[in-house]
KEGUTI-96208 format. One line per field, with one value per residue: x, y, z of N, C-alpha, C, O in turn; residue number from 1. Coordinates in steps of 0.02 Angstrom, whole numbers, m for minus. Each point is the difference from the previous one (the first is absolute). Layout:
N
nc1 = [X, ...]
nc2 = [Y, ...]
nc3 = [Z, ...]
cac1 = [X, ...]
cac2 = [Y, ...]
cac3 = [Z, ...]
cc1 = [X, ...]
cc2 = [Y, ...]
cc3 = [Z, ...]
oc1 = [X, ...]
oc2 = [Y, ...]
oc3 = [Z, ...]
seq = [NUM, ...]
***
This chain:
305
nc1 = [m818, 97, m27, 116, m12, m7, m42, m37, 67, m37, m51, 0, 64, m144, m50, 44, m23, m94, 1, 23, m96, m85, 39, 7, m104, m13, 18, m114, 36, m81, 18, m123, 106, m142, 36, m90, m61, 74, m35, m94, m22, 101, m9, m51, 93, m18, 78, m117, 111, m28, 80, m46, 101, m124, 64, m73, 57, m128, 79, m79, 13, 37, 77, m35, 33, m113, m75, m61, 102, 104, 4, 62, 102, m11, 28, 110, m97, m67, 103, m9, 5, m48, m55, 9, 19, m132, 13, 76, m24, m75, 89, m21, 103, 0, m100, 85, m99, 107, m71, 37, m110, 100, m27, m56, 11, 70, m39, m41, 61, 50, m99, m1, 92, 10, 61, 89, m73, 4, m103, 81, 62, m112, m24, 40, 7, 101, m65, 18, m61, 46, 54, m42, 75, 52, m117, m37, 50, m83, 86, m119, m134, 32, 39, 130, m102, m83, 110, m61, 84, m60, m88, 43, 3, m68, 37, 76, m13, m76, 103, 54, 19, m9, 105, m10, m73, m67, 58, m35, m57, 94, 50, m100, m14, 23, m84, 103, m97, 96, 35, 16, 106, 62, 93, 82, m27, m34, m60, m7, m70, m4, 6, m57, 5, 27, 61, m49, m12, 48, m37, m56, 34, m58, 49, m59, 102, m61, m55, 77, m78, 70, m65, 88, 24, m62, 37, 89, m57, m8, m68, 18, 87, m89, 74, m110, 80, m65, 76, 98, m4, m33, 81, 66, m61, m22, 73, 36, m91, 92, 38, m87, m55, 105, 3, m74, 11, 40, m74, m95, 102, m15, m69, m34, 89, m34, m3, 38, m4, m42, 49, 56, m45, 27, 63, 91, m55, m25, 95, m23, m35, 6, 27, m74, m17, 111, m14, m64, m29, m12, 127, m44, m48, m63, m31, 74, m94, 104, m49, m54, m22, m8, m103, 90, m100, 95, m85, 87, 8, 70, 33, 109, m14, 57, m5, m110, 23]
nc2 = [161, m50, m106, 18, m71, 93, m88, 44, 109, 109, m6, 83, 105, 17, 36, 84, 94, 67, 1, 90, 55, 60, 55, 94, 10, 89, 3, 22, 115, 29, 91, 0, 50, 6, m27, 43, 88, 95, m8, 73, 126, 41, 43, 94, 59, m25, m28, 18, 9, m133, m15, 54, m31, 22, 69, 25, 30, m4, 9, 63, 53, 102, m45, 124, m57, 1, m74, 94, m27, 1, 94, m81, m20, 94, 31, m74, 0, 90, 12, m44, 52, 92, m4, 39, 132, 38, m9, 52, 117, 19, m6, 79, 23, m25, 56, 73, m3, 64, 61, m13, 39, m36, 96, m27, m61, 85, 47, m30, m44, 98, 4, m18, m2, 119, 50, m29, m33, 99, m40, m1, m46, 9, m119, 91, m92, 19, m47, m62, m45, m113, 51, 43, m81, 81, 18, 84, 17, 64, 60, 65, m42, 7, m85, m12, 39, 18, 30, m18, 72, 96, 65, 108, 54, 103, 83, 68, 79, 60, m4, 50, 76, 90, 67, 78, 86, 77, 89, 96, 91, m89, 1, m27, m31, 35, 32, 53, 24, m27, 82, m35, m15, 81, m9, 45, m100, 50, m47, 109, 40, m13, 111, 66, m22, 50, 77, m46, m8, 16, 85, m42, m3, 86, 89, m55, 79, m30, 83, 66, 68, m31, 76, 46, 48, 93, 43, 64, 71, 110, 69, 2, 62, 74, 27, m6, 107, m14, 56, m45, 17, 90, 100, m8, 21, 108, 78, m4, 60, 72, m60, m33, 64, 44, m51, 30, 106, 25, m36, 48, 22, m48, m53, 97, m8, m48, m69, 21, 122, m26, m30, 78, 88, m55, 8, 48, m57, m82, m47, 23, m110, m101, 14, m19, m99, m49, 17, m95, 89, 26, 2, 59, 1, m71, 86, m55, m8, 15, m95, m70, 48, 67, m68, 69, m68, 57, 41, m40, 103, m21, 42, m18, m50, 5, 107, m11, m63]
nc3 = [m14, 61, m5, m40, 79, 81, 81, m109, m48, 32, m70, m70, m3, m21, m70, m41, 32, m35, m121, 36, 8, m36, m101, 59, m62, m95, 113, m33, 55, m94, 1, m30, m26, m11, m93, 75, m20, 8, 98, 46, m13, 78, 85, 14, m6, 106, m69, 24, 34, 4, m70, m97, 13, 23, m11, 62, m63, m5, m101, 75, 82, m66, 54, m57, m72, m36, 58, 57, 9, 14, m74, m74, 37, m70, m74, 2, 38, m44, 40, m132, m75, m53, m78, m84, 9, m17, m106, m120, m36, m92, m101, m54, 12, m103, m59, m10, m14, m57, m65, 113, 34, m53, m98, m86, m79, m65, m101, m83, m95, m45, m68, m97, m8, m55, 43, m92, 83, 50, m38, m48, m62, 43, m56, m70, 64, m68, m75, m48, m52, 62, m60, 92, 31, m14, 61, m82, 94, m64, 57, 12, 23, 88, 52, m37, m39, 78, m7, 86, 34, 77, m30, m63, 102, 34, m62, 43, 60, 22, m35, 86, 37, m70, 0, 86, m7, m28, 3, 87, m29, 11, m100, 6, m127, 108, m124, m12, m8, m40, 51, 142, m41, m60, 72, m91, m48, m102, 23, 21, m83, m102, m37, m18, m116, m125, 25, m40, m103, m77, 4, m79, 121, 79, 0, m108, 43, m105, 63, m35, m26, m81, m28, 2, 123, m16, m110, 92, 55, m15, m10, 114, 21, m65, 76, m17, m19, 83, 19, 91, 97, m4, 15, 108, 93, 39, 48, 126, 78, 37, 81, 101, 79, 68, 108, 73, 65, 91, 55, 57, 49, 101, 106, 52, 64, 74, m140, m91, m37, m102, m106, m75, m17, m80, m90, m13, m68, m39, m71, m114, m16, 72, m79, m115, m31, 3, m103, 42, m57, m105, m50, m50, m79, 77, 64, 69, 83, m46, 90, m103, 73, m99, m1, m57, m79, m18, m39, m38, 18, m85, 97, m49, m91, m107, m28, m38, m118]
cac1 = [m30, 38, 53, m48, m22, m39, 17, 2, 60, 7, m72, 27, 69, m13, m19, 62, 22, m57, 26, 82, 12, m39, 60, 35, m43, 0, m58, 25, m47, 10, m30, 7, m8, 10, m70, m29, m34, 61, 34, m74, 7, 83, m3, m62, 26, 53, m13, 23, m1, m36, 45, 26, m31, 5, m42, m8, m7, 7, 38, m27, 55, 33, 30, 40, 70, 13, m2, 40, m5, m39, m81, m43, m17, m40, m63, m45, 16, m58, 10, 40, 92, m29, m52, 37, 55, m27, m12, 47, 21, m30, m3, m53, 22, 80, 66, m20, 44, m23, 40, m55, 72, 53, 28, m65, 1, 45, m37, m78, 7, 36, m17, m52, 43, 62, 78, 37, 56, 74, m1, m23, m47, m26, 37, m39, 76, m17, 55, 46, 26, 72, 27, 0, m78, m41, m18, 15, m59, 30, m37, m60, m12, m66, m36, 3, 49, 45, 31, 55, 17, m35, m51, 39, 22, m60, m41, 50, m17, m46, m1, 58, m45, m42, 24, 36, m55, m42, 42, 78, 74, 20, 36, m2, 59, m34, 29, m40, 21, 27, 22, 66, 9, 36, m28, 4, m38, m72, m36, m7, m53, 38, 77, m28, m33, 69, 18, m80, m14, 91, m22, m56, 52, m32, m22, 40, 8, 62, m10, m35, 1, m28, m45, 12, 4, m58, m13, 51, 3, 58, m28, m77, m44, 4, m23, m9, m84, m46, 2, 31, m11, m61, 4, 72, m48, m57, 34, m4, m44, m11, 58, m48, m54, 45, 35, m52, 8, 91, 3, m51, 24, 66, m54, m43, 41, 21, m1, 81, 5, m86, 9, 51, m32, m37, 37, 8, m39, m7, 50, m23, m39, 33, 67, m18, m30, 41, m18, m53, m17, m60, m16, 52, m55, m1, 51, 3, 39, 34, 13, m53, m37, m40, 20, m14, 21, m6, 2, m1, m43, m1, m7, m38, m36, 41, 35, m35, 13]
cac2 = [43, 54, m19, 24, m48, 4, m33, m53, m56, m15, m42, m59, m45, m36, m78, m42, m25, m45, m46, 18, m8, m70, m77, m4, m3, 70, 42, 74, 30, 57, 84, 49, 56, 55, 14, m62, m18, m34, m62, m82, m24, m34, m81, m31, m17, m35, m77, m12, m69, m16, 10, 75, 48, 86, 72, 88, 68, 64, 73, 35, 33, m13, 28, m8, 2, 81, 20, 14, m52, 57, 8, m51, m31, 14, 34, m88, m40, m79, m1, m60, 21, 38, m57, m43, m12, m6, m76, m38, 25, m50, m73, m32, m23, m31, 39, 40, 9, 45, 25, 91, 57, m45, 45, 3, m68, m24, 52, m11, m52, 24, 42, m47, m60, m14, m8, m48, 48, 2, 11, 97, 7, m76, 3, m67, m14, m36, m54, 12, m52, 10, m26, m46, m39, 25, 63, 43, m14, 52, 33, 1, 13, 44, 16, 60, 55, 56, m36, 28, m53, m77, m26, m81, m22, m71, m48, m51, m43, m45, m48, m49, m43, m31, m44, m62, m52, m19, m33, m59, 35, 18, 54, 53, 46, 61, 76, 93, 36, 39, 2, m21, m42, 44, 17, 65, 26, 0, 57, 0, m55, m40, m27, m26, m53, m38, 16, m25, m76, m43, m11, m55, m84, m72, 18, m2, 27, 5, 76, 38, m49, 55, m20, m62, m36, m15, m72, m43, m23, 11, 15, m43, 78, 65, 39, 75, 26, m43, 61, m25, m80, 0, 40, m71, m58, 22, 3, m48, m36, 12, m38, m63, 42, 21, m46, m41, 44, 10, m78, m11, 56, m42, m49, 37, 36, m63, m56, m38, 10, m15, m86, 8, 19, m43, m53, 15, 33, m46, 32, 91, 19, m3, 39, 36, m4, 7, 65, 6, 9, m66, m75, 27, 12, 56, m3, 20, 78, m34, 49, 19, m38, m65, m18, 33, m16, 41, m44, 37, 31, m40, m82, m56, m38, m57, 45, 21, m57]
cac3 = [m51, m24, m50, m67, m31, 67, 42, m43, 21, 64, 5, m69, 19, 79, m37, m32, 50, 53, m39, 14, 45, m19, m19, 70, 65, 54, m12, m8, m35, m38, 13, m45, 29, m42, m31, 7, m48, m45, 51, m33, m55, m42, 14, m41, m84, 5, 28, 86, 18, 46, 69, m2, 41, 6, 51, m30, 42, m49, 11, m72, m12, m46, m22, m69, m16, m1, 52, 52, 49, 59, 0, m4, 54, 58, m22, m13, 42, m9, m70, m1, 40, 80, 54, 1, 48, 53, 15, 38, 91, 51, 2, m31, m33, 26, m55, m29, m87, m34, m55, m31, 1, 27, 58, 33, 32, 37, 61, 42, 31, 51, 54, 33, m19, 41, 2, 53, 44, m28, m73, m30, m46, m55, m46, m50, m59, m69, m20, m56, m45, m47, m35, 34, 29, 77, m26, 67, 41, 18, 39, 4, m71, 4, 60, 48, m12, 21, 52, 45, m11, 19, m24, m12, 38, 7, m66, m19, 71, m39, m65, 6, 43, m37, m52, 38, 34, m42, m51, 29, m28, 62, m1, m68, m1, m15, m9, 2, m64, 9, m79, m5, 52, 75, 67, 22, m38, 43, 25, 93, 7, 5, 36, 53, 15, 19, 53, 52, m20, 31, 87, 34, m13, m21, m73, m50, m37, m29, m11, m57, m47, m45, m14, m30, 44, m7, m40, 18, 64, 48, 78, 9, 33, m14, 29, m10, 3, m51, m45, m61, 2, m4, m52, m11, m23, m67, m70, m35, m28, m64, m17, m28, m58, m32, m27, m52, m56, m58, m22, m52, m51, m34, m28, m60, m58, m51, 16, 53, 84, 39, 2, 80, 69, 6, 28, 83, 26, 57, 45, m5, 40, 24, 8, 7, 60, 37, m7, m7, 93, 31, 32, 84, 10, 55, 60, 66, 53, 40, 47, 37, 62, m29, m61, m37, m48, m58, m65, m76, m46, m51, 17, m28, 41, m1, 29, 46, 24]
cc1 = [50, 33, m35, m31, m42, m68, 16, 63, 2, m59, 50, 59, m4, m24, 60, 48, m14, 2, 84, m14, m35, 28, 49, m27, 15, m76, 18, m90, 19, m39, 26, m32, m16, m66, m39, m21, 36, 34, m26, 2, 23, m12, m60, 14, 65, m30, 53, 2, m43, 30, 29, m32, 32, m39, 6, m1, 3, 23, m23, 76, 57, 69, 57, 60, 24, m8, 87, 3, m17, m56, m51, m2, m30, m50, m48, m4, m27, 46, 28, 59, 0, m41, 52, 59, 5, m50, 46, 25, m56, m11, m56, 57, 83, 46, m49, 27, m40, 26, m31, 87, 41, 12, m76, 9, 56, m13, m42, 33, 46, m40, m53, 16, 60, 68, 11, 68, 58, m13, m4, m44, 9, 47, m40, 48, m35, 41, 38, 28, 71, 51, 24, m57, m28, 2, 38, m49, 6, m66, 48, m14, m36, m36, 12, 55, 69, 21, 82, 64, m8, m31, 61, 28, m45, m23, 61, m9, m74, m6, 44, m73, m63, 18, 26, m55, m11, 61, 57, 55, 26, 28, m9, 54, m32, 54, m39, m6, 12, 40, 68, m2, 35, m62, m8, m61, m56, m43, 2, m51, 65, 72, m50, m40, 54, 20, m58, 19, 62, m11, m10, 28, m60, m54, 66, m17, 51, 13, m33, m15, m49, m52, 8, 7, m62, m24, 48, m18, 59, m30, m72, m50, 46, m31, 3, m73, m47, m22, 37, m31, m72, 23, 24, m82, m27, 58, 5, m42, m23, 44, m28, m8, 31, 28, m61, m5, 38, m9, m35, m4, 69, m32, m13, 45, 11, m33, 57, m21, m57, 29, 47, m29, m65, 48, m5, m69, m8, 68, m16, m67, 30, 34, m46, m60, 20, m7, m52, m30, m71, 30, 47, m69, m10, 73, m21, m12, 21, 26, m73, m25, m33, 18, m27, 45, m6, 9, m8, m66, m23, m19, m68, m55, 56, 51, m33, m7, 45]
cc2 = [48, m5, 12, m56, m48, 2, m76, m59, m27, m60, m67, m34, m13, m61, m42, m4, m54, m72, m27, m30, m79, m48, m15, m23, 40, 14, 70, 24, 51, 32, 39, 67, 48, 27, m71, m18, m11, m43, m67, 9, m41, m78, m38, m20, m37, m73, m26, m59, 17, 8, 60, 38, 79, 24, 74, 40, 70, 57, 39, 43, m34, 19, m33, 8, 85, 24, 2, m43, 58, m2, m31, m36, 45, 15, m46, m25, m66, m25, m84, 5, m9, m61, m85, m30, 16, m67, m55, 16, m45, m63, m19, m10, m28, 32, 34, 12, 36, m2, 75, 59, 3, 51, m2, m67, 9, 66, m42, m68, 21, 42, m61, m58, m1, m13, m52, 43, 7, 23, 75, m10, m78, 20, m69, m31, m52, m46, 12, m57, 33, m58, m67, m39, 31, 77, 57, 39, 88, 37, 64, 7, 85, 20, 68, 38, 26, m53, 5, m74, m56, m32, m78, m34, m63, m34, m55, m58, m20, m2, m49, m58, m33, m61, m75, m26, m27, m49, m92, 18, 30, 69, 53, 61, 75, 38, 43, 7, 85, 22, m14, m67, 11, 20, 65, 22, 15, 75, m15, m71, m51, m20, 11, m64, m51, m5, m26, m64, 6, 6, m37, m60, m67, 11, m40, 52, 16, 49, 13, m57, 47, m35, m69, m64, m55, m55, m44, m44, m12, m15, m34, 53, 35, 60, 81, 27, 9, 55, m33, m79, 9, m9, m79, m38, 3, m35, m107, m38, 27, m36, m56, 46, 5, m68, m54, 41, m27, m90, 19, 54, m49, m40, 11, 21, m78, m58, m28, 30, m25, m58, 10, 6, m46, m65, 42, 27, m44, 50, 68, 9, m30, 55, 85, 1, 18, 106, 18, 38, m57, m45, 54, 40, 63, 8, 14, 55, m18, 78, 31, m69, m82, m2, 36, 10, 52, m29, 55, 34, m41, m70, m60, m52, m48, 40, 4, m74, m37]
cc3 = [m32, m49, m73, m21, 41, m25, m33, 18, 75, 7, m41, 53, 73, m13, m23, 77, 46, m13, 12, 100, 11, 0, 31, 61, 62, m1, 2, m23, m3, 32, m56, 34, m35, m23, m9, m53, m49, 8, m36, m50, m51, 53, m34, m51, m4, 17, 67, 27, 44, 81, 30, 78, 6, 23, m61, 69, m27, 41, m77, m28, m13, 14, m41, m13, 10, 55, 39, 35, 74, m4, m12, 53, 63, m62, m40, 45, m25, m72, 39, 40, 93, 24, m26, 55, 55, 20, 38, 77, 53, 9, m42, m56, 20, m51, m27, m94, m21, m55, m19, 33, 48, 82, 65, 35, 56, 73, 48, 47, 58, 51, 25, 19, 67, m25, 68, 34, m39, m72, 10, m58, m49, m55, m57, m52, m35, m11, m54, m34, m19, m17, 45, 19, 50, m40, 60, 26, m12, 42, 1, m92, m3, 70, 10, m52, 19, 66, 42, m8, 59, m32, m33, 13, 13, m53, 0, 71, m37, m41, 14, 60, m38, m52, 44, 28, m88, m45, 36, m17, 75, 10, m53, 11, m48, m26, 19, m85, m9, m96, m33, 35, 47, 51, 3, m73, 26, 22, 64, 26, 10, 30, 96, 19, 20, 63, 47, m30, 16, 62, 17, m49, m33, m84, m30, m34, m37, m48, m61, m55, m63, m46, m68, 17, 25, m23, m29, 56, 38, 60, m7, 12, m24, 34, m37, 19, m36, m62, m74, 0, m48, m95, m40, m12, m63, m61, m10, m23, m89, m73, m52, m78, m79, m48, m45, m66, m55, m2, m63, m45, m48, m64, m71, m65, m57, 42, 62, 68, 30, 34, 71, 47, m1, 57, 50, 43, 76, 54, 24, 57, 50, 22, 23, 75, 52, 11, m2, 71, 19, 36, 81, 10, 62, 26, 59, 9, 40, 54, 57, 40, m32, m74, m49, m53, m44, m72, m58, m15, m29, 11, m44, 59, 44, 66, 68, 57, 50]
oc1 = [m20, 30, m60, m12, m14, m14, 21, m2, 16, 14, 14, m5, 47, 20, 0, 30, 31, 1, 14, 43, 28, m1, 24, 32, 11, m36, 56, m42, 45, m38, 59, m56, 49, m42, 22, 19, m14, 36, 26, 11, m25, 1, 3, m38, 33, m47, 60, m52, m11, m27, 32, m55, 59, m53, 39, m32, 52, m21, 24, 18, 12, m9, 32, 16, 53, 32, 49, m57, m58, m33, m54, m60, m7, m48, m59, 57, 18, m35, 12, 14, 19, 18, 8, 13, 50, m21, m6, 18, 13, m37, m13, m37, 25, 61, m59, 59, m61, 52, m24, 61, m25, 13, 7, m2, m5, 12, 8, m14, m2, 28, m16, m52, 15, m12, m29, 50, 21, 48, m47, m56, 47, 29, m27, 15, m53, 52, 3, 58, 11, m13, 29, m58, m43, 45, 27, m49, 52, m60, 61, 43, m29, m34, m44, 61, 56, m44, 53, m18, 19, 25, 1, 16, 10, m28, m14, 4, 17, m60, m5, m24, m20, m35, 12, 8, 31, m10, 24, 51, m28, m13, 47, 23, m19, 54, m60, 53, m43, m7, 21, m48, m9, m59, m41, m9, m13, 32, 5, 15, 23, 22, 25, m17, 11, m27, 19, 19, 0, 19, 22, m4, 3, m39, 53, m50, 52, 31, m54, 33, m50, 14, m42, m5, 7, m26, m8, 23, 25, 26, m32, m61, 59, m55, 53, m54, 9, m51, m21, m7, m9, m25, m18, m2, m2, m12, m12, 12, m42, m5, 20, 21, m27, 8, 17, m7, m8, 46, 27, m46, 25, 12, 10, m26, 22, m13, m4, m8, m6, m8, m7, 8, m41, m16, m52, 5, 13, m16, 3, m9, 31, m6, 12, m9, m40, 5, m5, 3, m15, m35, 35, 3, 25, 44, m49, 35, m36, 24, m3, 6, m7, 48, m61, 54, m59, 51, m47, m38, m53, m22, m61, m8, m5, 23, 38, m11, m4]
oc2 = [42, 49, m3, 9, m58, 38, m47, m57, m57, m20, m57, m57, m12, m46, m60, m54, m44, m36, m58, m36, m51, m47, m56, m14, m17, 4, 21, m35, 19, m45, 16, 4, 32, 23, m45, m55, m51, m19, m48, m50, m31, m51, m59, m41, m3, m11, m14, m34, 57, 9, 1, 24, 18, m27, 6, m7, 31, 20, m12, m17, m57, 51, m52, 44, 25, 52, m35, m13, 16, m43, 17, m12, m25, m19, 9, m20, m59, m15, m12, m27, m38, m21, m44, m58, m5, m16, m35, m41, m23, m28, m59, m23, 3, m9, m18, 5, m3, m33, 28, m1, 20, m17, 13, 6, m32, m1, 3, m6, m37, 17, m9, m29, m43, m43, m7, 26, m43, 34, 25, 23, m26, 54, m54, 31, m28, 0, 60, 3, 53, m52, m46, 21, m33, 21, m16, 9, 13, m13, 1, 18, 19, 51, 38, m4, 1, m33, 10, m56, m58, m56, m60, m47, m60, m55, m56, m60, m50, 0, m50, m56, m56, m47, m56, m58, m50, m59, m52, m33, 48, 29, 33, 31, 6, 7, m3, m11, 41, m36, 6, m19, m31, 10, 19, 61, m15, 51, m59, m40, m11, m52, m41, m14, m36, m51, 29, m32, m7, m51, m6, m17, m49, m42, 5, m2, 21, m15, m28, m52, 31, m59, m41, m48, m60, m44, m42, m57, m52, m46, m13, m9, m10, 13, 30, m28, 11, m14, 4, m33, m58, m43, m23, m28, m45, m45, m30, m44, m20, 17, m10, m13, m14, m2, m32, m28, m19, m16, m13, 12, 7, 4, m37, 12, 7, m3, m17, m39, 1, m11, m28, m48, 13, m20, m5, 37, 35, 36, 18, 54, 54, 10, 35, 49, 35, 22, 58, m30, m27, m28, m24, 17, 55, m38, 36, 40, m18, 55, 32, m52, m53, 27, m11, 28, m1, m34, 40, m45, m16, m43, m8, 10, m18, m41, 7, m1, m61]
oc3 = [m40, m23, m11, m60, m17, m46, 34, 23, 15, 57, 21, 21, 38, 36, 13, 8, 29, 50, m15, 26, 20, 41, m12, 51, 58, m50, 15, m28, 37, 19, m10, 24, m20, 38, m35, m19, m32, m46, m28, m33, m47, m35, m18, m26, m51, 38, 10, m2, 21, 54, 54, 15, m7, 17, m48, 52, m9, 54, m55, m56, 20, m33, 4, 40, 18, 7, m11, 18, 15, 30, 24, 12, 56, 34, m16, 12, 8, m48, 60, 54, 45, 56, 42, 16, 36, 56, 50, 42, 56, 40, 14, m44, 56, 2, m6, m17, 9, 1, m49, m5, 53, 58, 60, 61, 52, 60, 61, 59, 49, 53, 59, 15, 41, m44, 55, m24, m39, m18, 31, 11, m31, m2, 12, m51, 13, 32, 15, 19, m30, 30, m29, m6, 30, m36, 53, m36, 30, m10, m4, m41, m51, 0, 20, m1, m25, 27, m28, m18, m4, m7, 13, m37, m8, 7, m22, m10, m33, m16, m36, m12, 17, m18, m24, 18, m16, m16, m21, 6, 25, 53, m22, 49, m58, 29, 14, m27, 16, m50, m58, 33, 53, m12, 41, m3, 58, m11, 19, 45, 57, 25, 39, 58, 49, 21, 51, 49, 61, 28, 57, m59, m37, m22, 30, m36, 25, m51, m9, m6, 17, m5, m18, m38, 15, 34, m45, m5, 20, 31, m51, m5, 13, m25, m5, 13, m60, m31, m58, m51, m19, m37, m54, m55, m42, m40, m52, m42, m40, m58, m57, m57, m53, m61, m50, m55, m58, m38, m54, m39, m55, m60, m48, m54, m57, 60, 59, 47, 61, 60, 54, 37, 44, 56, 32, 49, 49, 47, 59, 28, m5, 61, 50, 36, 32, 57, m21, 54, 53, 42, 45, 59, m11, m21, m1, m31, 47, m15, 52, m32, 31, m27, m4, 2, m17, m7, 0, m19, 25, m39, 8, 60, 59, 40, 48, 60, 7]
seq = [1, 2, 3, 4, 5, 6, 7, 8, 9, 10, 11, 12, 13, 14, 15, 16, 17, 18, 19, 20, 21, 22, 23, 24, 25, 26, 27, 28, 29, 30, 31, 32, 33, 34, 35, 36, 37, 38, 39, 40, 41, 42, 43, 44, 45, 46, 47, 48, 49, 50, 51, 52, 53, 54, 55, 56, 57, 58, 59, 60, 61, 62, 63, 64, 65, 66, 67, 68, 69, 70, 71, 72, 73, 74, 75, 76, 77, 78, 79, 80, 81, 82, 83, 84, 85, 86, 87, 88, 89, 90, 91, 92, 93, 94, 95, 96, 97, 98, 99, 100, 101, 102, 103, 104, 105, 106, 107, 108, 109, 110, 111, 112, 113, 114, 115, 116, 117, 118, 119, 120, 121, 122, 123, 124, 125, 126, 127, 128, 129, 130, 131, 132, 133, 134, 135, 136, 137, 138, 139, 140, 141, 142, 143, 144, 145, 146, 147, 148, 149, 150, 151, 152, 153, 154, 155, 156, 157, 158, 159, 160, 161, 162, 163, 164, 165, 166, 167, 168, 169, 170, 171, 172, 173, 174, 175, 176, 177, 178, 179, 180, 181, 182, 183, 184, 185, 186, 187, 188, 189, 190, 191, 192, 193, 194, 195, 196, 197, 198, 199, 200, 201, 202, 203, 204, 205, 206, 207, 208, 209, 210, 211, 212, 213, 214, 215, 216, 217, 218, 219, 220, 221, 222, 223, 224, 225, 226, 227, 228, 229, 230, 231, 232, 233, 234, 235, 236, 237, 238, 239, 240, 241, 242, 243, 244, 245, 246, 247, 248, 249, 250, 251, 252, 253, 254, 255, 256, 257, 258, 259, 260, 261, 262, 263, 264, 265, 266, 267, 268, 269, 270, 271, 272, 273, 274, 275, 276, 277, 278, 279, 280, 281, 282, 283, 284, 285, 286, 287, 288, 289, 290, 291, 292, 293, 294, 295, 296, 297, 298, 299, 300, 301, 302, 303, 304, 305]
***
């Protein structure tokens, strides 16, 4: 129920999955977690395969993008969020997915949920499309503000471990981002992190790497705190927005440019897709006990898929 386009897209890109799993011959069911009667409403108006299976489980409460993560998870209990991932703690589910508020999902899934020994604090990373065939994996986007240079220490030990179960990538090669590529640049955050990753022989770490680096793909993992990692996401998902602009600001000035970007239009979406957050869609909390998916505010149907 948290996402600005809740519970509609979330109902819509469970059907188009469900279809995604179908044709694989996965079985799978949905638990929709939230307001019941808005729940039936929006499936009542959807054309439902015969084969769809689901459950409701009504949570009347809400919490909103504006809520406090702290205080909404003790003062909602009955909210989607809150009974959702106390579902998953008892096994009535196998993942948990949200697209509602990132700091509330990642609160509630750490006190209720649990941390995997050894995590100081969960972490939520993103993919990044670059100039190479393989994307970069950056952590943290946002989980944690404010952070010690253990914390990156560990986002770089699980993002390097995530990229090597999920990807087969044997050795990911982790940067710090930082505003130099020297070892002595940096704020304390950092020239201490530095120093913790060259420690540890069995990290590929191959030190600073500056934000241009990013959609070079220098590195398979970009490690920062999620204060800048959050600021490094917003701006690039702002990149798609900017660049369809300025195509159809091109388009519009003459016959000849309609006909140009006509021809390239097939390559321009290609290329532009690749920058799209719908197709990298949720990410991991990676660090807590089970499976918990965070997904864009915004999340399309196709995103939620």
């Amino acid at each position: 129920m948290g996402g600005d386009f809740a519970p509609l897209h979330e109902i819509q890109g469970a059907l188009m999955a469900y279809k995604a799993f179908n044709n694989s011959n996965t079985p799978v069911e949905f638990i929709f977690v939230g307001r019941e009667a808005v729940i039936r409403d929006i499936l009542n108006k959807q054309n439902l395969d015969i084969g769809f299976r689901y459950s409701i489980v009504s949570a009347e409460e809400v919490i909103t993008m504006e809520d406090e993560a702290a205080i909404s998870i003790r003062t909602k209990k009955n909210s989607s969020l809150i009974c959702g991932i106390q579902l998953h703690k008892s096994g009535g589910a196998d993942a948990f997915i949200s697209a509602g508020n990132t700091g509330a999902v990642m609160t509630a899934a750490t006190l209720i949920l649990g941390r995997i020994k050894g995590v100081s604090r969960p972490v939520i990373g993103s993919f990044f499309p670059t100039m190479k065939d393989k994307p970069t994996l950056v952590l943290d986007v946002g989980a944690n503000a404010e952070c010690k240079p253990k914390f990156l220490y560990e986002f770089a030990i699980m993002g390097s471990i995530y990229l090597r179960e999920i990807t087969g990538l044997k050795s990911p090669k982790i940067g710090l981002l930082n505003v130099g590529e020297e070892r002595t640049k940096g704020n304390t955050l950092a020239l201490d992190a530095y120093h913790l990753l060259e420690q540890n022989p069995k990290l590929n770490f191959i030190g600073n790497v500056e934000g241009r680096d990013i959609l070079a793909g220098s590195s398979d993992v970009v490690i920062c705190d999620g204060f800048t990692g959050n600021i490094v996401l917003k701006f690039a998902e702002s990149i798609i927005t900017m660049l369809k602009s300025k195509i159809q600001s091109h388009a519009s000035k003459s016959i000849i440019n309609k006909i140009a970007v006509a021809v390239m239009v097939p390559t321009l979406r290609k290329i532009l897709k690749k920058f799209d957050y719908q197709e990298y869609c949720g990410v991991p909390l990676l660090g807590v006990n089970v499976v918990v998916i965070i997904g864009h505010g915004k999340s399309s149907p196709l995103a939620i898929k």
